[in-house]
MARSELO-99109 format. One record per residue (C-alpha): residue in one letter; x, y, z. Coordinates in pm, whole numbers, plus 50000, padded with zeros to 5 digits. Layout:
MARSELO-99109
AXYZ;...
END
This chain:
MARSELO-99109
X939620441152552;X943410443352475;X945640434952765;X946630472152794;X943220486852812;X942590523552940;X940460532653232;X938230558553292;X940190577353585;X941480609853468;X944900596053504;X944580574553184;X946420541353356;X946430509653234;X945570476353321;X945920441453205;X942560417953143;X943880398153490;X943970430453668;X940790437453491;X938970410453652;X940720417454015;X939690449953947;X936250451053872;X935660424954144;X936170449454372;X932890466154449;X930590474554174;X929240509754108;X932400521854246;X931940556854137;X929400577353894;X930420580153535;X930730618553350;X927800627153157;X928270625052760;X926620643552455;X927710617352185;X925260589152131;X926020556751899;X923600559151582;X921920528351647;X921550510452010;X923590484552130;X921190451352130;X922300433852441;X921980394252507;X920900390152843;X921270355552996;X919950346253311;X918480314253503;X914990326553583;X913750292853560;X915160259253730;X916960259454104;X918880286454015;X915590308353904;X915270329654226;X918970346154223;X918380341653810;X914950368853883;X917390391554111;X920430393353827;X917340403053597;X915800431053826;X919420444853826;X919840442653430;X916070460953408;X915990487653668;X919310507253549;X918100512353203;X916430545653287;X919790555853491;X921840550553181;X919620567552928;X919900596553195;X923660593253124;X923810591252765;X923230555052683;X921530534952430;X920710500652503;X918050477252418;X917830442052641;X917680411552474;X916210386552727;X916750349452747;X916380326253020;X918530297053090;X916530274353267;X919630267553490;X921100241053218;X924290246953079;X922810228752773;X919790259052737;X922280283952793;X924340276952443;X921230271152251;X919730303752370;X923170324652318;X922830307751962;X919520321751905;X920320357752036;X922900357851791;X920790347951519;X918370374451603;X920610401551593;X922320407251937;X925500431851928;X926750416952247;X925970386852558;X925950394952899;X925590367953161;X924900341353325;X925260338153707;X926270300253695;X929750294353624;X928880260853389;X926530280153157;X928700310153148;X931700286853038;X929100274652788;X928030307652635;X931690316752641;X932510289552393;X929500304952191;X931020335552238;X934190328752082;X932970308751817;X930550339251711;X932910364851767;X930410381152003;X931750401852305;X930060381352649;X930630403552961;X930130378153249;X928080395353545;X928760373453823;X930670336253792;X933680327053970;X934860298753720;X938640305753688;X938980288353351;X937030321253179;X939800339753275;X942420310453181;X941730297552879;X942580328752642;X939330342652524;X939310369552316;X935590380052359;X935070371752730;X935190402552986;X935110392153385;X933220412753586;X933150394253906;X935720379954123;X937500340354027;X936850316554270;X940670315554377;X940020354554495;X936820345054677;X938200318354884;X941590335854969;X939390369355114;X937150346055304;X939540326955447;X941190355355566;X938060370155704;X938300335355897;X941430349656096;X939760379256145;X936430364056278;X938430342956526;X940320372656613;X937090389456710;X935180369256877;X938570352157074;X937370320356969;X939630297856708;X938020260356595;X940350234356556;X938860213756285;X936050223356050;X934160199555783;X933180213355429;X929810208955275;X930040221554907;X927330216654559;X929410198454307;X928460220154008;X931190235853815;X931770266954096;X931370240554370;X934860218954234;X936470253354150;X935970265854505;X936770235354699;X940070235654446;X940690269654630;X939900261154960;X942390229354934;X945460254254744;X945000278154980;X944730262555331;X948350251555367;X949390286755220;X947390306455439;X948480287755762;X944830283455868;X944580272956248;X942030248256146;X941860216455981;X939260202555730;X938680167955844;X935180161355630;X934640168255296;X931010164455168;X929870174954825;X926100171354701;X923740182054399;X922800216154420;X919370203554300;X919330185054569;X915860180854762;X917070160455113;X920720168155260;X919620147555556;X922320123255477;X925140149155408;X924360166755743;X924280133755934;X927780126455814;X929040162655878;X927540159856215;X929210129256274;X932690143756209;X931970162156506;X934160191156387;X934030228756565;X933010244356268;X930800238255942;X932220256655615;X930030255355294;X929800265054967;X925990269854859;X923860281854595;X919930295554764;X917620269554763;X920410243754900;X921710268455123;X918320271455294;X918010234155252;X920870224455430;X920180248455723;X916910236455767;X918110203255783;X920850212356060;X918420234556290;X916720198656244;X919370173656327;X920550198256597;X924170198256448;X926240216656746;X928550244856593;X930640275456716;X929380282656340;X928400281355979;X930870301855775;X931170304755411;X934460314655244;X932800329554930;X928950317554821;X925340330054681;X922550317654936;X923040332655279;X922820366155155;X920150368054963;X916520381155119;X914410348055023;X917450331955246;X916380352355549;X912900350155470;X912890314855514;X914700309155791;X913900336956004;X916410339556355;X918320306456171;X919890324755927;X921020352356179;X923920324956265;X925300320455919;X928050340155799;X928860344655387;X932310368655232;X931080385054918;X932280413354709;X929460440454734;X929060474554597;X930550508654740;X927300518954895;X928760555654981;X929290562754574;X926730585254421;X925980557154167;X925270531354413;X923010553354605;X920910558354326;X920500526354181;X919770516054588;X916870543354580;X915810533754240;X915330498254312;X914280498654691;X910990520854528;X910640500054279;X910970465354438;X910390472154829;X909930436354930;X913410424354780;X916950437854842;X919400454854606;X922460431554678;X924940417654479;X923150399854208;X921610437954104;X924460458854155;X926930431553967;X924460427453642;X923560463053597;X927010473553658;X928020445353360;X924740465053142;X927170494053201;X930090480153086;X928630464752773;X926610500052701;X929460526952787;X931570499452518;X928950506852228;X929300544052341;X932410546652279;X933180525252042;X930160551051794;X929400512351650;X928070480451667;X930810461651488;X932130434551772;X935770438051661;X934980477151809;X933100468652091;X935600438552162;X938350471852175;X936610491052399;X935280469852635;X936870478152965;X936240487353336;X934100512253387;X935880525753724;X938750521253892;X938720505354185;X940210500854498;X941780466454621;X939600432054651;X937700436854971;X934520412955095;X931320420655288;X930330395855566;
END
């Protein structure tokens, strides 16, 4: 995308690749796209990479359901795309070697990858390749900062996730009349871990937070006993426990708390997967009704959004249509309505005309 790429809204504005990715974070499926006659000769072959294996695989499995369940939506609109599927494993490593192979094999585009390390890796491949990669959901800022010329941002930076939450944070406290004077931070140490606790750090002073951090814990995100991080968090005796999660440690480290009875006014994250996915409730029952997550979520009260809701919910009844669905398909609709428009293949075209699909309204979270 050039840095003065058009929107869709009938007033033809445009918008910079940084406003781009502010943009788009807003809320997916923001509004329903205008039907269309004209249809590329050939599909668009679409790269789809996603950890459905490993200890990312249960959000991986969501992002896929949303990158599936839209495809009979966007024929309905004029669309031609064919999915490409490759899982990551949850390794960085797996996630370049497969982007390698969907190249090989003849894929027009890559869309991906849910975990910022691997989508910094397939980005690289990306580049190299000369292969447009729209990026679903990761929060890495450096995908944004390093220049690519074939990387499009359809999620939020980690910088933008931890400045909404943390203003939530005021708003909370205003709420409830109830304002903690310190707070420790229990964060995974993956690549979106260390960009969001680079955030949190920036952005306390500037915000004038009431609260100060006075424990910092990081761990694996593989991690299979946090006994020894919650003992130390409970030791800091602080008012309130921040984190930054993925699922399986999220639940993990919740577990472990109801355990150790760790006393809290709460557990509030500033911008993190886990506590809002179902499999999160599901395992923790009434625990997980005392956790409290900012996200950026989907206008639910846009034509577009209600149908892909109704489309899924019948489809998949025992899992929700959150984030991780309305973020990927809405990325399968950037990367399709692209090949629409640009009538070709050719990445130099689809590099052109890859753009937001709406425009949307300022950066707002869901708690």
């Amino acid at each position: 995308m050039s840095d003065n790429a058009t929107s869709l809204s009938a007033s033809k504005s445009t918008i910079s690749r940084r406003q781009f990715t502010a943009a788009t974070a807003a809320g997916a499926l923001a509004a329903s796209l205008p039907l269309r006659s004209a249809r590329a000769a050939t599909p668009l072959k679409l790269g789809v990479l996603l950890p459905r294996s490993g200890h990312l695989a249960l959000i991986g499995q969501a992002c896929q359901r949303g990158a599936e369940i839209g495809l009979p939506m966007l024929r309905d609109m004029g669309y031609s795309v064919e999915l490409m599927n490759a899982d990551t494993e949850s390794n960085p490593d797996v996630g370049r070697t497969q982007a390698e192979k969907l190249i090989r094999e003849g894929a027009n585009m890559l869309m991906g990858c849910f975990d910022s390390a691997t989508t910094l890796a397939v980005a690289g491949v990306a580049e190299q390749k000369g292969v447009p990669f729209v990026v679903n959901i990761a929060s890495e800022p450096k995908l944004t900062e390093q220049g690519f010329k074939y990387v499009f941002r359809n999620f939020p930076s980690a910088g933008m996730l931890g400045k909404g939450g943390l203003l939530l944070y005021k708003d909370i406290f205003a709420a409830t009349g109830v304002t903690p004077k310190t707070a420790v931070l229990l964060h995974i140490n993956d690549s979106f871990g260390m960009a969001m606790l680079g955030g949190i750090n920036a952005l306390m002073p500037k915000l004038d937070m009431p609260f100060t951090i006075v424990e910092t814990i990081a761990y694996d995100p593989k991690a299979r006993d946090l006994s020894i991080e919650v003992s130390k968090a409970k030791a800091a005796k602080a008012d309130l426990v921040m984190t930054v999660t993925r699922l399986n440690d999220a639940i993990l480290l919740v577990r472990e708390m109801v355990k150790q009875q760790v006393e809290t006014m709460g557990i509030i994250s500033p911008g993190a997967p886990g506590m809002y996915d179902k499999q999160f409730f599901k395992a923790l029952g009434k625990y997980a009704e005392y956790c409290t997550t900012n996200v950026p979520w989907f206008d639910p009260t846009q034509d577009m959004a209600k149908t892909l809701e109704k489309t899924f919910e019948k489809a998949f009844p025992e899992e929700s249509c959150d984030l991780n669905v309305g973020f990927t398909f809405e990325a399968v609709l950037i990367a399709a309505d692209a090949h629409k428009r640009a009538g070709s293949n050719d990445p130099q075209a689809l590099s052109a005309e890859a753009k937001p699909v709406f425009p949307m309204p300022p950066f707002k979270g869901r708690t």
